[in-house]
NURO-506344 format. One record per residue (C-alpha): residue in three letters; residue number from 1; z, x, y. Coordinates in Angstrom, 1 decimal, padded with zeros to 4 digits. Layout:
! NURO-506344
doti residu:ALA; num:NUM; zz:Z; xx:X; yy:Y
...
***
This chain:
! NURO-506344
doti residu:UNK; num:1; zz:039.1; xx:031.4; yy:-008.6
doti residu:UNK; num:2; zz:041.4; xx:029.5; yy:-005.8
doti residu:UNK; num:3; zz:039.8; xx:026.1; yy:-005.2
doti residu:UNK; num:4; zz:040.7; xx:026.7; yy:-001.5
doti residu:UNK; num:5; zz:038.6; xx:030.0; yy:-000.9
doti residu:UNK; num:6; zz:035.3; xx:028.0; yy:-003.0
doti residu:UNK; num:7; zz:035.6; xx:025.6; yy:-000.6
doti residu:UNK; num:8; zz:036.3; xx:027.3; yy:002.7
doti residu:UNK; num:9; zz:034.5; xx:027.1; yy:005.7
doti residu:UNK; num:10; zz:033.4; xx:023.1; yy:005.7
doti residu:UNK; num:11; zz:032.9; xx:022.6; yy:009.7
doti residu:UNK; num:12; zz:033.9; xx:019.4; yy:011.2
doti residu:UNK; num:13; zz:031.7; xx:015.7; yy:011.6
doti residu:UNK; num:14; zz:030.0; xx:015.9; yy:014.7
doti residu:UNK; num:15; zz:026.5; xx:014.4; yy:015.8
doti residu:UNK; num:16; zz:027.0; xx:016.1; yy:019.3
doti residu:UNK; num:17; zz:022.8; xx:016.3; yy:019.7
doti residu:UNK; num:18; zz:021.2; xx:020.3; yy:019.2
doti residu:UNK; num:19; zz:019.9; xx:022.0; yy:022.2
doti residu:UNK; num:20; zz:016.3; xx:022.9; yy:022.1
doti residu:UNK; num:21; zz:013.4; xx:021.0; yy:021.9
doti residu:UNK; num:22; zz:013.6; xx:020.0; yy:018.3
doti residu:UNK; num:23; zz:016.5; xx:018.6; yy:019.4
doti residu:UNK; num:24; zz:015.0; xx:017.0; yy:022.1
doti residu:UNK; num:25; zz:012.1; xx:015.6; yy:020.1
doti residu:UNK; num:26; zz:014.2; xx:014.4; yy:017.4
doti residu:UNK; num:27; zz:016.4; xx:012.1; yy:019.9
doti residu:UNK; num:28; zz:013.3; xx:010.7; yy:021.6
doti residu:UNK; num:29; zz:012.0; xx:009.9; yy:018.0
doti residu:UNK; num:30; zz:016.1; xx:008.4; yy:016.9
doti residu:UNK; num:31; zz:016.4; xx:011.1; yy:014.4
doti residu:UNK; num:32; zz:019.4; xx:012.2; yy:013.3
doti residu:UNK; num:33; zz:020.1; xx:015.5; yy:011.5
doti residu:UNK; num:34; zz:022.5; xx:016.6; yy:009.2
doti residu:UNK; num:35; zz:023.9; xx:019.5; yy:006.8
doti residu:UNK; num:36; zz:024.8; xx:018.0; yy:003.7
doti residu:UNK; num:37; zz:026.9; xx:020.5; yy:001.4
doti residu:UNK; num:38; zz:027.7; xx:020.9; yy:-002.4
doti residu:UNK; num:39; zz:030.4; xx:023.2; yy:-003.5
doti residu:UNK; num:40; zz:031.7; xx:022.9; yy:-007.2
doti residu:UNK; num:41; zz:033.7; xx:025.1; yy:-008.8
doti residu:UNK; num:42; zz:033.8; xx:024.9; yy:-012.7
doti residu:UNK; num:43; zz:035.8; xx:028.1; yy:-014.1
doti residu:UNK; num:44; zz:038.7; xx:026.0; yy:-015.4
doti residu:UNK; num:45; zz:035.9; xx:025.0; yy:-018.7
doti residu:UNK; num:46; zz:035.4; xx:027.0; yy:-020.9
doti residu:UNK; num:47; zz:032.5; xx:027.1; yy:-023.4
doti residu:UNK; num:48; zz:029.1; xx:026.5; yy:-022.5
doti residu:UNK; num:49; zz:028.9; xx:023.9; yy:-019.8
doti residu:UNK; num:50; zz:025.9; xx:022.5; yy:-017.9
doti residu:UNK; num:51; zz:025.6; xx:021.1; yy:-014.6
doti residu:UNK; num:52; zz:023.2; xx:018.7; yy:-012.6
doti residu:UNK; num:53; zz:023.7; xx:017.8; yy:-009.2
doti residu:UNK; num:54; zz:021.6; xx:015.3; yy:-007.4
doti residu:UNK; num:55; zz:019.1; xx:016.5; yy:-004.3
doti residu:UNK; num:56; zz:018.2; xx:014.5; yy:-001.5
doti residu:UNK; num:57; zz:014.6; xx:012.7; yy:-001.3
doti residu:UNK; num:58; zz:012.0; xx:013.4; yy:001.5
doti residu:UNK; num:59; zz:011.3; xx:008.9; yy:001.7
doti residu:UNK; num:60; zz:007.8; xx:008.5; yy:004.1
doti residu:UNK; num:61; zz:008.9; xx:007.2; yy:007.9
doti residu:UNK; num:62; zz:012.8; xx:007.5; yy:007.8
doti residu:UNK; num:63; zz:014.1; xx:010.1; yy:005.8
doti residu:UNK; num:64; zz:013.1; xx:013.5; yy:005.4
doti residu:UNK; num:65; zz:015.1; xx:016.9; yy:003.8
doti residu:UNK; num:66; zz:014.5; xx:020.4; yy:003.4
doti residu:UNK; num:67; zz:014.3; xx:022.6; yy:-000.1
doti residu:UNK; num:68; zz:017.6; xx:023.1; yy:-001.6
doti residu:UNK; num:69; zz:019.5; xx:026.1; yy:-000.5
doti residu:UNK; num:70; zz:021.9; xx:028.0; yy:-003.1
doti residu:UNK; num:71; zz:023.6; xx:030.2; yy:-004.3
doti residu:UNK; num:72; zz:024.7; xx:030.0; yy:-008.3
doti residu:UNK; num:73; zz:026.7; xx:032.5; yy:-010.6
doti residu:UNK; num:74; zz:024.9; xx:030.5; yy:-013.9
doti residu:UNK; num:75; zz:021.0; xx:030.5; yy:-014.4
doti residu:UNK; num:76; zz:020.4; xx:027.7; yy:-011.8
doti residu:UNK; num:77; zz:016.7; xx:026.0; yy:-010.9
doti residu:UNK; num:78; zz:015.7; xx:022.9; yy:-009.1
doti residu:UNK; num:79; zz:014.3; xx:020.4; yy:-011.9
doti residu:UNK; num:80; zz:012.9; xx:016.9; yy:-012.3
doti residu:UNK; num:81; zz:013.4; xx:013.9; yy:-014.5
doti residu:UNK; num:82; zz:010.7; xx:012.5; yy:-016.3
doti residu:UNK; num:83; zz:010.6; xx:009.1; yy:-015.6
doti residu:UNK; num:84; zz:011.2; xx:009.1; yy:-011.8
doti residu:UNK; num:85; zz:010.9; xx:012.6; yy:-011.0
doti residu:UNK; num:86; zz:014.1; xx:012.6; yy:-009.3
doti residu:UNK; num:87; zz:014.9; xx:016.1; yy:-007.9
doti residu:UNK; num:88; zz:018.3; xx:017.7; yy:-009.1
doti residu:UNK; num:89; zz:019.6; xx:021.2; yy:-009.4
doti residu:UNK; num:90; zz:020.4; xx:022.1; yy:-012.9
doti residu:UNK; num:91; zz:022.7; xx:025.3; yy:-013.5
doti residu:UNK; num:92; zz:023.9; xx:026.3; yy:-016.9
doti residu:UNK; num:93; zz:026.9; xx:028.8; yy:-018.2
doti residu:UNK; num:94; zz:026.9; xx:030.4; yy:-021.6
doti residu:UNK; num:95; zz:030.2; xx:030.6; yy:-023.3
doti residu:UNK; num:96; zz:031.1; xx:034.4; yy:-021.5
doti residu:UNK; num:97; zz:031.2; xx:033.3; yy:-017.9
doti residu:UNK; num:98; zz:034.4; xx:033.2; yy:-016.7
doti residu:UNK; num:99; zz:033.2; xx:032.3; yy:-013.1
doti residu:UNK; num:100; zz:031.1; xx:028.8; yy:-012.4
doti residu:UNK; num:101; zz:030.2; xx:028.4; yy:-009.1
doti residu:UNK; num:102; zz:027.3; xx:026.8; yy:-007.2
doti residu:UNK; num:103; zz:026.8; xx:026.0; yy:-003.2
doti residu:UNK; num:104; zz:024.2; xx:023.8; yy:-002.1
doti residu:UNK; num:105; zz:022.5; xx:023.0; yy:001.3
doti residu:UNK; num:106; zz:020.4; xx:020.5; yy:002.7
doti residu:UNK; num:107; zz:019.2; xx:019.9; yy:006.0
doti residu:UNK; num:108; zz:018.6; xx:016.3; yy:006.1
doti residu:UNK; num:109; zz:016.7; xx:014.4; yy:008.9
doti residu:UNK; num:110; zz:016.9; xx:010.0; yy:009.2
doti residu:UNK; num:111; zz:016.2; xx:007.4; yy:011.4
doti residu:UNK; num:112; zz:017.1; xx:003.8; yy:011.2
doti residu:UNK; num:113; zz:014.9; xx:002.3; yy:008.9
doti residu:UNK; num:114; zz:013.2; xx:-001.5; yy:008.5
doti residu:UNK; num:115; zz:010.2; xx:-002.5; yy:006.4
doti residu:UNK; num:116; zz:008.0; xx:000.7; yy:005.0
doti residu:UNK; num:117; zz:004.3; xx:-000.9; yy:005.3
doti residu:UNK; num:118; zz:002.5; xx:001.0; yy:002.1
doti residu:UNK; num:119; zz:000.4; xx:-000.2; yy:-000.6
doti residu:UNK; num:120; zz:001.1; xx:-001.0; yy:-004.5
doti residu:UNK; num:121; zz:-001.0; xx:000.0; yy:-007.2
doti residu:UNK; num:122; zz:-000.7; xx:-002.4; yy:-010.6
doti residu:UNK; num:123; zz:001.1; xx:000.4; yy:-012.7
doti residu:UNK; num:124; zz:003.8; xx:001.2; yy:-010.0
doti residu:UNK; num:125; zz:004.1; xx:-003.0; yy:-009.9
doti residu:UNK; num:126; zz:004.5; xx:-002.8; yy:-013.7
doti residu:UNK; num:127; zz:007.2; xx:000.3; yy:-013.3
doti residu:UNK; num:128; zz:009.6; xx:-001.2; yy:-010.6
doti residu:UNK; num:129; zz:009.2; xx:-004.8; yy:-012.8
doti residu:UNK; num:130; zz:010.1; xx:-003.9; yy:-015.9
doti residu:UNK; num:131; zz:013.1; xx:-004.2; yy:-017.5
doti residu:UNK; num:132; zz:015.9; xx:-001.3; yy:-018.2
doti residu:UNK; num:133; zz:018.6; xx:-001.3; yy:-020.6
doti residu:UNK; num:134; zz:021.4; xx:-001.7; yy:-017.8
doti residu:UNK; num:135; zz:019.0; xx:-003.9; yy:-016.3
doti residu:UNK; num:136; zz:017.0; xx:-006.8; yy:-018.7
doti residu:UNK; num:137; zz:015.3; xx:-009.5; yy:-016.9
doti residu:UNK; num:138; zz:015.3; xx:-011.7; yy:-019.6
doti residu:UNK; num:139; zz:017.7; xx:-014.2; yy:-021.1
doti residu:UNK; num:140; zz:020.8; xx:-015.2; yy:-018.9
doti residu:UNK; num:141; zz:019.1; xx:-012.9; yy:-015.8
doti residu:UNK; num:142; zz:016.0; xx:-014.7; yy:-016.1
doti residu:UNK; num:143; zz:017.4; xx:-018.0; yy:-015.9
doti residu:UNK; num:144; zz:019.4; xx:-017.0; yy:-012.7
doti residu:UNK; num:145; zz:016.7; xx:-015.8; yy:-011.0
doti residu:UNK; num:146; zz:014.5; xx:-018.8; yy:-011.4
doti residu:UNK; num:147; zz:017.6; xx:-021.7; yy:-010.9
doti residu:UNK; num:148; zz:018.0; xx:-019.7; yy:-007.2
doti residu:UNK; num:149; zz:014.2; xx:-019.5; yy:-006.7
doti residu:UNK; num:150; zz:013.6; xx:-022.5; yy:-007.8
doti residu:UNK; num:151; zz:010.2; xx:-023.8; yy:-006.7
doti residu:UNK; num:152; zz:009.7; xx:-021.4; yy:-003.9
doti residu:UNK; num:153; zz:006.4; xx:-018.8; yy:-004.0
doti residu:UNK; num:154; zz:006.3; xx:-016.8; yy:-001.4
doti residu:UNK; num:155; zz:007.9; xx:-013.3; yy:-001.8
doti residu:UNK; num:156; zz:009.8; xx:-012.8; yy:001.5
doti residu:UNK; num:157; zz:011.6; xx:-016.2; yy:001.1
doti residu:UNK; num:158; zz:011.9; xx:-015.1; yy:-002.6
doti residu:UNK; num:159; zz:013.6; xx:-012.2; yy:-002.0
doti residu:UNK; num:160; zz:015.3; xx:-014.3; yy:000.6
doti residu:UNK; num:161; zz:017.2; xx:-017.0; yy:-001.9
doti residu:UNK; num:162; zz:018.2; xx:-013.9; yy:-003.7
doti residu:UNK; num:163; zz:020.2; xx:-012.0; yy:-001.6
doti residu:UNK; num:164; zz:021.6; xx:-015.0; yy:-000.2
doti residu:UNK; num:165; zz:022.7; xx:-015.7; yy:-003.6
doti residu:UNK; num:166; zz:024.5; xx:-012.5; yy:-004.0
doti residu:UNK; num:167; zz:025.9; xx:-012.6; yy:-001.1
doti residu:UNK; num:168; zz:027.6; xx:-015.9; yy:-001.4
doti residu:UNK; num:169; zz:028.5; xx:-015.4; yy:-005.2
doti residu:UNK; num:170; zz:029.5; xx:-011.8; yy:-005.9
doti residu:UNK; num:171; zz:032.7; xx:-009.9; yy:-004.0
doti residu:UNK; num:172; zz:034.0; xx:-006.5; yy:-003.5
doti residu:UNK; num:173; zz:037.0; xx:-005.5; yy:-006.2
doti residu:UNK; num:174; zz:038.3; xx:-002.7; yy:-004.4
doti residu:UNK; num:175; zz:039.6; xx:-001.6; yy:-007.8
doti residu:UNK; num:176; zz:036.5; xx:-001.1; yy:-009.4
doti residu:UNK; num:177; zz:036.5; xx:002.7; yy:-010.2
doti residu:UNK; num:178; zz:033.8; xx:004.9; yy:-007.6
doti residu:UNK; num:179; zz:030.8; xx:002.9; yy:-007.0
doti residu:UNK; num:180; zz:030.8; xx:000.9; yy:-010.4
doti residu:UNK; num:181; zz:028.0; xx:000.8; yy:-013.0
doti residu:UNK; num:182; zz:025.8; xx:-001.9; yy:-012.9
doti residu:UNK; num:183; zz:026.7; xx:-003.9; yy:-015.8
doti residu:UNK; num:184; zz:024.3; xx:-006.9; yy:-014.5
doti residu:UNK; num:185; zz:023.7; xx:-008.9; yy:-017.5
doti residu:UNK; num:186; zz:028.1; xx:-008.1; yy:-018.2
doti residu:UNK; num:187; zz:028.5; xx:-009.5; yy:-014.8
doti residu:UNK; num:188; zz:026.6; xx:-013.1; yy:-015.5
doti residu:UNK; num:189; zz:027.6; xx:-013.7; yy:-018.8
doti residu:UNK; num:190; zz:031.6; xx:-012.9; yy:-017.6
doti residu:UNK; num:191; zz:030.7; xx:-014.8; yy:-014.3
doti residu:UNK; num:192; zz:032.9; xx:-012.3; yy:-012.9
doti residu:UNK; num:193; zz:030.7; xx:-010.9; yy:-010.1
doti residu:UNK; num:194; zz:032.8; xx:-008.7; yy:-008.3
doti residu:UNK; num:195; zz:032.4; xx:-004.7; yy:-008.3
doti residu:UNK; num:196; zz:030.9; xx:-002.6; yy:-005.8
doti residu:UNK; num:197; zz:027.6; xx:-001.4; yy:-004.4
doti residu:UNK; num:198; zz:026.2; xx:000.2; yy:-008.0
doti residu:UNK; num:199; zz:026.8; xx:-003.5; yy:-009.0
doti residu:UNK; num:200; zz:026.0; xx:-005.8; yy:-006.9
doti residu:UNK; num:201; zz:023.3; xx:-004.2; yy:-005.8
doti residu:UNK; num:202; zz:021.6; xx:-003.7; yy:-009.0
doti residu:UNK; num:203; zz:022.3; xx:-007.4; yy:-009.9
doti residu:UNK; num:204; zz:020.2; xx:-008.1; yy:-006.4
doti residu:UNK; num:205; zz:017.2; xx:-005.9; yy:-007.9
doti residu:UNK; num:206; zz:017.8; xx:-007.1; yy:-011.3
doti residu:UNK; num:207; zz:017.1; xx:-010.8; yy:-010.1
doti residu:UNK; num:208; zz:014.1; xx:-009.7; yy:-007.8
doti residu:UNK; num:209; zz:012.5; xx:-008.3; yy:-011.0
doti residu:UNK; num:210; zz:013.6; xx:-011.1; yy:-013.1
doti residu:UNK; num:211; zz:011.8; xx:-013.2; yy:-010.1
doti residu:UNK; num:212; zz:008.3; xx:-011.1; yy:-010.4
doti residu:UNK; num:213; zz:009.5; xx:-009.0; yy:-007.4
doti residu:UNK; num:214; zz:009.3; xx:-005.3; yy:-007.7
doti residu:UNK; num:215; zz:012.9; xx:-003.8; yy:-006.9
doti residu:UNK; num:216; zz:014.3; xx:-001.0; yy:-007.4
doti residu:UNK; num:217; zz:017.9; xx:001.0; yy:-006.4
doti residu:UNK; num:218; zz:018.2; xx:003.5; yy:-004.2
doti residu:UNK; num:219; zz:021.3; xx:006.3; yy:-004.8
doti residu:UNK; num:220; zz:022.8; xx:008.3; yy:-002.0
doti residu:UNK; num:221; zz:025.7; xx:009.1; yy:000.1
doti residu:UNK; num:222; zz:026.6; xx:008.3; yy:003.4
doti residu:UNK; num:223; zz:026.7; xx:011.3; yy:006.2
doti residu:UNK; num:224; zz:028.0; xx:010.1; yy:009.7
doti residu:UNK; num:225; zz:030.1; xx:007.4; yy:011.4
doti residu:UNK; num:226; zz:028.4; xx:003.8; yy:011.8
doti residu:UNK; num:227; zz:027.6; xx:002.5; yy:015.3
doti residu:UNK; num:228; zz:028.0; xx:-001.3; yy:013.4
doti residu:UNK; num:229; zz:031.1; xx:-001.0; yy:011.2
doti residu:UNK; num:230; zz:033.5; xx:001.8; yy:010.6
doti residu:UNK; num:231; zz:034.0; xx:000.8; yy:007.2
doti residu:UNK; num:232; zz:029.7; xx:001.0; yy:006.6
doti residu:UNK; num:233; zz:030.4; xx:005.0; yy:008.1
doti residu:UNK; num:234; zz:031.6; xx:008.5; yy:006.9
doti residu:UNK; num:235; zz:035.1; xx:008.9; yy:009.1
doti residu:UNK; num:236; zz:035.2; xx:012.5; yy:008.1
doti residu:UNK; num:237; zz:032.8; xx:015.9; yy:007.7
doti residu:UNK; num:238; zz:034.5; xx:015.0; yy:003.8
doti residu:UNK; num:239; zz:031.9; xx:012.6; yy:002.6
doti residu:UNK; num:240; zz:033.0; xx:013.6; yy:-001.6
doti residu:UNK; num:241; zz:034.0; xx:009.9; yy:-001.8
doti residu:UNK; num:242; zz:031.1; xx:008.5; yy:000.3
doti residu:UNK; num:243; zz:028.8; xx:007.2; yy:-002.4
doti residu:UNK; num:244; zz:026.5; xx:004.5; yy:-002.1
doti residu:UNK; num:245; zz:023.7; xx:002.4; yy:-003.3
doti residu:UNK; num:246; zz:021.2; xx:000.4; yy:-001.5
doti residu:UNK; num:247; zz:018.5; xx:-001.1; yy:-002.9
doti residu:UNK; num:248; zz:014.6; xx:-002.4; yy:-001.4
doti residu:UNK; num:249; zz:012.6; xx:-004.7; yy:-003.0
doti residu:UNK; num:250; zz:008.7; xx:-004.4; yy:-002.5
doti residu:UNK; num:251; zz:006.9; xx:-008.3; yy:-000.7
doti residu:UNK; num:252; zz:003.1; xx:-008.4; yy:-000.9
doti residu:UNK; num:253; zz:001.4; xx:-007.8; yy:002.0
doti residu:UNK; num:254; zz:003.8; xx:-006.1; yy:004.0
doti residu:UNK; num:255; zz:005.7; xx:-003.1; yy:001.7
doti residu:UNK; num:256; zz:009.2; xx:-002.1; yy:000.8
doti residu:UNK; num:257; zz:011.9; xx:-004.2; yy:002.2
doti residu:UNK; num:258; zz:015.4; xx:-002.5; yy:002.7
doti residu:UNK; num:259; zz:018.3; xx:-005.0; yy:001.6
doti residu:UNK; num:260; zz:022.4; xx:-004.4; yy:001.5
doti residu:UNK; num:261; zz:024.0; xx:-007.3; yy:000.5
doti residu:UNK; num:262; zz:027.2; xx:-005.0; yy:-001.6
doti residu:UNK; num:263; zz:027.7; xx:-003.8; yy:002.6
doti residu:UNK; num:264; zz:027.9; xx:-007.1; yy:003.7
doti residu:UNK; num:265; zz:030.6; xx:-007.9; yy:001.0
doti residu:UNK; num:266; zz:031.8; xx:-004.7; yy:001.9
doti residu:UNK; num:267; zz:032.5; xx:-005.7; yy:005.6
doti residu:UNK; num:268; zz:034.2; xx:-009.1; yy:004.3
doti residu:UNK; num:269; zz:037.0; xx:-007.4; yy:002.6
doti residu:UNK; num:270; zz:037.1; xx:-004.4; yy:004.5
doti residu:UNK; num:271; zz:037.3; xx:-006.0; yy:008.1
doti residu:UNK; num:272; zz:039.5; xx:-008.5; yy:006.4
doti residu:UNK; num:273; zz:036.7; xx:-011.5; yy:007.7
doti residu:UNK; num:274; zz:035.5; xx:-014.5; yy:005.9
doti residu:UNK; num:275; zz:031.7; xx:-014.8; yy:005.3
doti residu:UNK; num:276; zz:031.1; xx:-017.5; yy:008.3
doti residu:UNK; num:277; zz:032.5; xx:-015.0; yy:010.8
doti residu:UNK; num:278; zz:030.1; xx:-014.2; yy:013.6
doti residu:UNK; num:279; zz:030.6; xx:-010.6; yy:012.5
doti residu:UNK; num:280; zz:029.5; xx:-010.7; yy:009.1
doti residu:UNK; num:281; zz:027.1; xx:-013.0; yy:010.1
doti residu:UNK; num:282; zz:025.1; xx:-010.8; yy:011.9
doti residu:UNK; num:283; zz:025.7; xx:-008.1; yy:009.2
doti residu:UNK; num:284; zz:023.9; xx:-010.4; yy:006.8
doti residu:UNK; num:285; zz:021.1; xx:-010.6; yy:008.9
doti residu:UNK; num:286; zz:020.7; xx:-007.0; yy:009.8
doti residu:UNK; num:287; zz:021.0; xx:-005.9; yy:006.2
doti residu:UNK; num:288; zz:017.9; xx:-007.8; yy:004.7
doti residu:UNK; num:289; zz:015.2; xx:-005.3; yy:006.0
doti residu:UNK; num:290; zz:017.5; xx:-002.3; yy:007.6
doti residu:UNK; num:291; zz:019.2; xx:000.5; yy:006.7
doti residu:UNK; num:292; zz:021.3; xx:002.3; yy:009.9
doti residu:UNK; num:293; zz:020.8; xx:005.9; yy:008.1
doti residu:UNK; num:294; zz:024.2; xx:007.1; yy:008.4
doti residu:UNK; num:295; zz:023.0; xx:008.1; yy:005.0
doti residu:UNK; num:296; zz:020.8; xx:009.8; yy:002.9
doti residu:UNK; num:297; zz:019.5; xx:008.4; yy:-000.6
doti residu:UNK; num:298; zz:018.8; xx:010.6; yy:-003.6
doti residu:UNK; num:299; zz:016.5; xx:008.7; yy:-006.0
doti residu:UNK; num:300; zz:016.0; xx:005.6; yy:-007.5
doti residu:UNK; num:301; zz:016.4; xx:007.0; yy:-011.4
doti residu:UNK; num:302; zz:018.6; xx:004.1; yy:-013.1
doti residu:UNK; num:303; zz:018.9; xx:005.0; yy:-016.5
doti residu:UNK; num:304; zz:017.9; xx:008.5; yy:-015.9
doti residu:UNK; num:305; zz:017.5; xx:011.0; yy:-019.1
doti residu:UNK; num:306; zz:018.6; xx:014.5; yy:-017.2
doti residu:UNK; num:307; zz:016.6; xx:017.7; yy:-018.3
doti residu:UNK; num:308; zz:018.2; xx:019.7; yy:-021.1
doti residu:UNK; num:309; zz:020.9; xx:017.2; yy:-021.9
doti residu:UNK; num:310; zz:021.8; xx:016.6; yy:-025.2
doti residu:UNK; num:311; zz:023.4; xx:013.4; yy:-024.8
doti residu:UNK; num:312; zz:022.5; xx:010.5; yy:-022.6
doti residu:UNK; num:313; zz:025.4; xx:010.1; yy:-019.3
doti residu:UNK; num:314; zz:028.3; xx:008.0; yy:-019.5
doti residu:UNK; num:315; zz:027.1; xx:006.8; yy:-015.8
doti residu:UNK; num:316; zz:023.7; xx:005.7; yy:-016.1
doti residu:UNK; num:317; zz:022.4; xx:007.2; yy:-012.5
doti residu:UNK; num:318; zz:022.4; xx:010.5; yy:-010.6
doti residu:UNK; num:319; zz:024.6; xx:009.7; yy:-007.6
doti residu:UNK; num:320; zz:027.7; xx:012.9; yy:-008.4
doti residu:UNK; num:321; zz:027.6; xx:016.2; yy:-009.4
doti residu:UNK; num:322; zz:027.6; xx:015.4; yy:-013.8
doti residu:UNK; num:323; zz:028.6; xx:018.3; yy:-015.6
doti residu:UNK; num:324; zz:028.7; xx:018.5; yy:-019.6
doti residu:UNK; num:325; zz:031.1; xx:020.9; yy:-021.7
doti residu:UNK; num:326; zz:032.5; xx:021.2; yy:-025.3
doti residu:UNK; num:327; zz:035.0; xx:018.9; yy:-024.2
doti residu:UNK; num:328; zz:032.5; xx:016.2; yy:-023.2
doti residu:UNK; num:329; zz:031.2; xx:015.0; yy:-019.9
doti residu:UNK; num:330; zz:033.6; xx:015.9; yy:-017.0
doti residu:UNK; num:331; zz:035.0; xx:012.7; yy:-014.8
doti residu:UNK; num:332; zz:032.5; xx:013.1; yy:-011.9
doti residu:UNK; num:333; zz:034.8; xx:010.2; yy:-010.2
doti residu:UNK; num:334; zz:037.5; xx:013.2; yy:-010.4
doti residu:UNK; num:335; zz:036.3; xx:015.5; yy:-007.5
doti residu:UNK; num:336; zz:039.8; xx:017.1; yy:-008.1
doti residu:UNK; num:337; zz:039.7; xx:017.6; yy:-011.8
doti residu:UNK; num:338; zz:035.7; xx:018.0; yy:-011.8
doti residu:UNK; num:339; zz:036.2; xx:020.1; yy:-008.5
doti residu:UNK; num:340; zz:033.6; xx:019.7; yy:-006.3
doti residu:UNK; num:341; zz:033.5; xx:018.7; yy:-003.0
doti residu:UNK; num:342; zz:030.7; xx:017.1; yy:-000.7
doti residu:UNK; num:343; zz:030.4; xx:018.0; yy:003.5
doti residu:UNK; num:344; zz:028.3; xx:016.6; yy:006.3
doti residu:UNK; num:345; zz:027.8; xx:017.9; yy:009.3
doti residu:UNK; num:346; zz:025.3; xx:018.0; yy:012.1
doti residu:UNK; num:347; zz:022.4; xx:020.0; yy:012.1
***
């Protein structure tokens, strides 16, 4: 099948507001609204071939998305993880079919988001503390996290020294391939800490676990233009390169903390400005407790072990469309070669 007719019809970015009162109400209330899309197209592989794409996540207070919406030539169903329960669609080919194609929609509601007040029990402490193999809080981690801590107790300040830390230390390698992998012990033992958001955000929740914080990544894609920084924004309705991870770390006796620091390093490099300029300096601050959602996170499932798959993914998230064949697992950093494209547009 032509790539060009699987993917026709994308509209255009716009956050022009809806008429209507929903419309209405969701302004008054700084909700934003979006149609995110999914079309993939995977008749160039023959053999069997299997295929997960992540869903969006209905998060309490700021983000909120409909049931998936598709359409599937293979035997297709929405499924969970086990660990985290993170929602994905799963669609599966035998050997015959000659056409593979899937289309997904979301509708996708978010507001600007600070601190999520919420309680903690002991085992969901114990969960988002505890160590994973891309991300040990032992050994060279451990040490980190306590030299930047040092003496200090309380969580917020804490959490604080931490992404300070990051901020400071790690860097943006615009070569780094996607969103990167999260290699955080790899990153401290090399003391080279520069990558991107799957990176050096994860090193951030790493060291706020390491630290008795619980932490924990969140995976997603941005939908719409920033009001802050065009560089933190979608600039197209094309958002099939718009990956990225944020990550929140949980303070006792006030609840789940949004932080950013990869976006802040992201802004230094991008805007071309060192880390003392007013500019960056007030993206520091705004990015330890908010999220401007221009974007929509999937799930926090790091280290994820997909339903049905007989091998464990190169990647060790859900953030792309992963599909697995004879051949092995497809590039999901090759939207061309994988074929899949990603659109946003207002809803």
């Amino acid at each position: 099948m032509d790539r060009r007719t699987v993917l026709a019809g994308a509209g255009a970015l716009g956050l022009a507001a809806a008429s209507g009162a929903k419309a209405a109400a969701d302004a008054a209330g700084g909700w934003r609204r979006y149609r995110l899309t999914a079309e993939i197209d995977l008749s160039g592989h023959p053999g069997p071939v299997q295929l997960w794409v992540p869903l969006a996540q209905t998060a309490r207070g700021y983000q909120t998305a409909s049931s998936a919406r598709y359409a599937a030539s293979g035997d297709a169903h929405v499924a969970r993880d086990d660990r985290y329960g993170a929602a994905m669609l799963r669609v599966s080919w035998p050997a015959a079919d000659a056409q593979r194609t899937v289309k997904i929609e979301q509708t996708i509601a978010t507001r600007d988001r600070g601190l999520i007040a919420a309680q903690l029990s002991a085992p969901e402490r114990r969960f988002w503390t505890a160590p994973l193999p891309s991300m040990p809080t032992d050994g060279i981690v451990l040490a980190t996290a306590q030299r930047i801590v040092g003496t200090e107790t309380q969580p917020r300040a804490k959490a604080r020294a931490i992404y300070d830390w990051v901020v400071d230390n790690c860097f943006r390698d615009a070569a780094v391939r996607g969103c990167g992998i999260g290699g955080v012990e790899g990153m401290l033992k090399t003391g080279y800490l520069g990558g991107k958001c799957a990176d050096i955000n994860s090193l951030a929740v790493a060291l706020n676990r390491a630290a008795g914080l619980p932490a924990r990544d969140v995976y997603g894609v941005r939908l719409g233009p920033s009001q802050f920084q065009p560089s933190l924004g979608a600039k197209t309705s094309d958002v099939t390169h718009a990956q990225h991870c944020r990550a929140e770390v949980w303070l006792d006796g006030e609840g789940w903390l949004p932080i950013d620091p990869a976006d802040v390093r992201k802004v230094v490099l991008e805007a071309n400005l060192p880390v003392t300029s007013p500019q960056v300096k007030a993206e520091r601050e705004r990015l330890f407790g908010g999220w401007e959602m221009n974007w929509a996170g999937y799930n926090s499932a790091t280290n994820i072990a997909l339903p049905g798959a007989a091998t464990a993914p190169r990647e060790h998230f859900l953030m792309y469309p992963l599909a697995m064949t004879p051949a092995g697992e497809l590039d999901q950093l090759d939207a061309d070669g994988f074929r899949y494209r990603l659109t946003s547009t207002a809803a």
